[in-house]
Every structure is written in C-alpha cells, then in structure tokens.
N, C-alpha and C positions, 0 to 999 in steps of 0.2 A: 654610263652608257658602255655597249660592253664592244669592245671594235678591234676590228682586223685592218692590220698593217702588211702592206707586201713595199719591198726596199726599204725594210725598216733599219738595215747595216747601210745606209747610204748615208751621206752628210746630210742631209734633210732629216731624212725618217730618224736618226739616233739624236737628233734634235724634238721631233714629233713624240717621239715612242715615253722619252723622262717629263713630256707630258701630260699623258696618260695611267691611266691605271691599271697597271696588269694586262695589256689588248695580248693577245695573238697575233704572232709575226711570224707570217708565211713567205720562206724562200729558201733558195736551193742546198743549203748547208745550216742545218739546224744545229750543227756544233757552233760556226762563225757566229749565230745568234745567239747563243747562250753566253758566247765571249764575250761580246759588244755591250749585249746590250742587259743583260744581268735577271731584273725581276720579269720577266716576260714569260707567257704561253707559245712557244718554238712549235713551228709546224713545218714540213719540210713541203715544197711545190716548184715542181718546175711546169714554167712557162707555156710549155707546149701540151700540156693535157689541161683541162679542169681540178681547180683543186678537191680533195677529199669533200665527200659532205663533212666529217666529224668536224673539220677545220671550218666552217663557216658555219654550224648549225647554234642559233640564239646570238649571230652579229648583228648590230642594229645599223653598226656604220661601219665602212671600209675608207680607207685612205689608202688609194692605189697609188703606188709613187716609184712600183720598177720598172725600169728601162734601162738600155747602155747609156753608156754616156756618149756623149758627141763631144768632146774635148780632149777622147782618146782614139789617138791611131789619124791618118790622113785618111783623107776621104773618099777612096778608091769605090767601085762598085759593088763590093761584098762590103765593104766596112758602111757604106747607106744601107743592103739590106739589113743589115744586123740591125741597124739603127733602127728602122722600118719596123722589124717582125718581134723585135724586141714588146713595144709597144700594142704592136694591133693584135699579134697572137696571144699576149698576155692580157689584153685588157676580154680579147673576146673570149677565150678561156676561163675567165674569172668571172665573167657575165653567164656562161655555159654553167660555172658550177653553183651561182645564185640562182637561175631557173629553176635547179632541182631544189631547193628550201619549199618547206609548206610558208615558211614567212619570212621571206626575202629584208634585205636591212633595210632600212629607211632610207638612208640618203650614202652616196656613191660619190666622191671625193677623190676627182682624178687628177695627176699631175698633166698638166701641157707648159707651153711655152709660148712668151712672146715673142718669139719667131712666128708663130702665127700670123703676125702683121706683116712682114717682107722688112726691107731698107722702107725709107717711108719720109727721111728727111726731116723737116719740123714740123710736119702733120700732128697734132693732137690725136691721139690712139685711146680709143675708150672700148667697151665691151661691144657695143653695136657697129665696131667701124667693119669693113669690109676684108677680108683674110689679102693676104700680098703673094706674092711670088718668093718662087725659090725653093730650095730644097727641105728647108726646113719649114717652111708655111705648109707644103703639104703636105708631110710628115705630122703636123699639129692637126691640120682639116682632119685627114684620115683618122687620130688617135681620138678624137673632140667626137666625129661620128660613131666612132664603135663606142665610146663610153655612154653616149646617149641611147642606146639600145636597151641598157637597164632600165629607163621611163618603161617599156613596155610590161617589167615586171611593176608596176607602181613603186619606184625606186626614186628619189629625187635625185639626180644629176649635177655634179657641181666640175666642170673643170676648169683648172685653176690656172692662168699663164700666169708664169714663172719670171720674175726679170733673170737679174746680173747679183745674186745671194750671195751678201758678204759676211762673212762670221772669219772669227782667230782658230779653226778647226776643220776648216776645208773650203771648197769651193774658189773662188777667184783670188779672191785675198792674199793668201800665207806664197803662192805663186811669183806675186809682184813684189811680195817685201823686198827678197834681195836685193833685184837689180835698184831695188829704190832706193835701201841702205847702202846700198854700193856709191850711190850717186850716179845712178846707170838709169836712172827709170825717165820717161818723157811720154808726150803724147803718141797714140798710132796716127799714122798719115796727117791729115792738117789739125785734124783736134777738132774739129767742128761736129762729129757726128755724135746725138745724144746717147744717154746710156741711162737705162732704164735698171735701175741697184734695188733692194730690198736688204736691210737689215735681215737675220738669220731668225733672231725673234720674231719680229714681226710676220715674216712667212709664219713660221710656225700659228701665230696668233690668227692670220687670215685662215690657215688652213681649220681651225678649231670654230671661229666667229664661222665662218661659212655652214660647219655642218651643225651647228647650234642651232642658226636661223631660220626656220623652215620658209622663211619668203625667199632667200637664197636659190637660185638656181639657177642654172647656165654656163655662162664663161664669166668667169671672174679675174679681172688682172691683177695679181700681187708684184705689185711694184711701191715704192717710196711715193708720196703724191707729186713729188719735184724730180724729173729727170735733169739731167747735168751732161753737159759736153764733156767730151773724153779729155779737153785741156783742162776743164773747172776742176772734170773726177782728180787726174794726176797731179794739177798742180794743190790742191788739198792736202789730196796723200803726201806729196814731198815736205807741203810746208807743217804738218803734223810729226814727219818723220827728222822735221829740220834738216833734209837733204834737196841739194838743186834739184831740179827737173828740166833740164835745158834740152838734151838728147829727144831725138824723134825718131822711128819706126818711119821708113817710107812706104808706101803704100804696095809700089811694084816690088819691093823687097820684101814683104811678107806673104805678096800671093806666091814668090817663087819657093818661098820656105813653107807655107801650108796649102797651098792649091786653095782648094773652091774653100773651104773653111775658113780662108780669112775676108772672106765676103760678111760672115758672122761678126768678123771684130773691127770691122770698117763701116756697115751698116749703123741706119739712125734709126731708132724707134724711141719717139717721145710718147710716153704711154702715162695714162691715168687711171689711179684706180677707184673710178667712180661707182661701180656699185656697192662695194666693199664700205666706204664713205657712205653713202647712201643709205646702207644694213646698219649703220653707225658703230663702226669699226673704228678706234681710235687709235692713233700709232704710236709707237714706244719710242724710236726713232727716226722722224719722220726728215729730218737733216740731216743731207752725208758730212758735215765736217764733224757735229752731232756723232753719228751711228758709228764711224773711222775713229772719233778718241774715245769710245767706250769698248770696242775690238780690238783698240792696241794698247789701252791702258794697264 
C-alpha cells in the first residue's frame, strides 16, 4: 500500500514510518526528514496551504499525525490557538489537496486524543460514549469533524484517540526516569485518578490494524485494554526501577507551576479500546508492569 505520512519526524510517526515501506513524508523541513528518518519519499508542506498534488498523486492511505504538541510551553491564549490551528488548518488543508486527486486514498487515519472524553472519573470510556469538557475535548470535537469531511470524498475515516504513549525514545517515559532514579518520583495529587497508557508498539500496530480493516471506521481508542491509577502506574514504575515512590505532587502545587494544563495530569479517563478488540486487534503489551520492563530492559 503506497501511503502518506505527515509528522512522520515526531515520536509516533518515526515509530510508524520503520513500519512501512518506503511512504512519503510530508512536512515542513525536508532536510529534518531525510535526517530522521532515512529510506523515505521527503516532501516538503506547510500547514497552512494544500499540499502539492505531486505529493499525494497514487496515496492509497494517509496517516495524518501533525500537530503541536500540548506538553510544550504553558497554556496562555496564543499557545491554545497554536494548539487549535495546528490541527484544523492542517487537517482541512490536507483534505483541500485530496479533493483535487482523480482518486482520492481509501482510507484517512487521523491522530486525536483521549481528551476527547474530559476528566470523567471511573466512568468506562469506550468509542460511543459522549465527548466531555474542557479544552482539550474541544480541541479533539473540532479536529475529529474536519477529518470526517474526507467521507465526502468516498475516503474512510478513522480517527484514532491517543492515550498516555510509553516507549524508551520519547513521549512520557524517558521524562519520569530521573526523578524516579533519583528516588524523587510519587503519585500526582491523591493517586486516584486513572491513566489511560498505550505501549509505543502497539499504537503503532492499532494505527496499521485500523487502516487494514475496511469495517474500521470512526473514532477508535488506542489505549492498553486496562487503565491503571496514577498510584498503580508509579508505584510499578518505582518497583521496576527498585526505587521508593513515597513523594507526592500536590495538586494545588502543580496548578500553580502549569496553570490550566495540569488539569490534563490530574484528570481520570478510564478508557477502552473496544472497537480495536472488536476488529480483532491483538496487543503486544497489553500489561503496564508487562509493557514498563520491556521499555526499560
């Protein structure tokens, strides 16, 4: 299958792209991609126009997966639009330069987030549940509607929330080691709030089973099938790491060190990923004590 990547230099996509064959990877430094990520078709596109037709002409599938990150910088009013136009101007742009193909790809493989659900408590989170509040559930509505706009080109539609992606190579993980090695690591606020992890592979693998399946379509959660409290996750971590975990994060002491963003790391979302399961999707590591000593081994 012959497929286009955009954020293929991101921790996800250089994860996605070594499993692939040769795709083309469109983004804004076609040097940074030839760096990274080695045997690939380098296209260069920014965000804010439609990409080239050359670069999409004979894609059968796309894995759209750019965006800012929302783990960098506080949360101020320009740093939410960035977050915002990141998203909707890229995704609607990229949908703008598949209308012009005489034959549009098959299926459209977008990244979201389980922030889509809001905080949410012990509520069970499955595809059909209801979106939540907050900045980042609308920030996912919004990005989840513009990608659905490719159905109109006869495109299948898949977008994917994201949990809490651990790998030894970016994302949350390599962040916590220290203070853990340190003997510095503990729960945030009471420990109670669940946390919704995916293995690195496994994303990867959900992101590939989904644009495989042609019954596949809609929002799909990629998450581990067992969410875990934030004490189970760390005290795991420490006892892998053979370091305490007694120390705690208070809660009013993190909102005054990251404002509204640490609403993100105090919220609960017990999420399942039931359609995934369903398409018969089987997981690599479907255990965080599992998935934690083969990323630190």
């Amino acid at each position: 299958m012959h497929c286009l990547v955009t954020g293929g230099t991101g921790f996800v996509g250089r994860h996605l792209v070594r499993r692939l064959e040769q795709p083309v990877v469109a983004g804004r430094s076609v040097q940074k991609i030839k760096q990274l990520l080695g045997n690939v078709t380098p296209c260069q596109w920014d965000i804010r126009t439609p990409p080239e037709r050359s670069v999409l002409d004979g894609v059968e599938a796309v894995f759209h997966l750019a965006g800012e990150s929302v783990f960098s910088g506080r949360w101020n009013a320009a740093r939410k639009q960035q977050i915002l136009d990141s998203r909707l101007l890229g995704t609607r742009n990229l949908i703008a330069g598949l209308a012009g193909l005489d034959r549009p790809p098959a299926v459209l493989v977008c990244a979201s987030a389980i922030g889509y659900y809001g905080a949410r408590g012990a509520e069970t989170l499955v595809e059909t549940s209801p979106p939540g509040a907050g900045f980042l559930a609308q920030v996912c509505q919004a990005w989840e509607e513009e990608a659905r706009q490719a159905e109109k080109l006869g495109t299948r539609v898949i977008s994917v929330r994201i949990g809490l992606v651990l790998g030894s190579d970016g994302g949350a993980l390599p962040r916590m080691l220290l203070p853990f090695r340190l003997g510095l690591g503990g729960r945030i606020g009471n420990g109670s709030q669940f946390m919704s992890w995916i293995h690195i592979d496994d994303l990867v693998g959900i992101l590939l089973h989904a644009a495989a399946e042609s019954t596949v379509r809609g929002p799909v959660n990629a998450t581990a099938p067992q969410a875990v409290s934030n004490r189970e996750f760390t005290t795991t971590l420490a006892n892998i790491l053979r370091r305490p975990a007694f120390l705690a994060v208070p809660a009013p002491l993190l909102k005054v060190a990251l404002g509204e963003f640490a609403d993100v790391l105090l919220g609960s979302q017990r999420v399942v990923p039931e359609k995934i399961l369903n398409a018969g999707y089987t997981f690599a590591h479907p255990e965080l004590k599992g998935a934690l000593q083969h990323l630190l081994a």
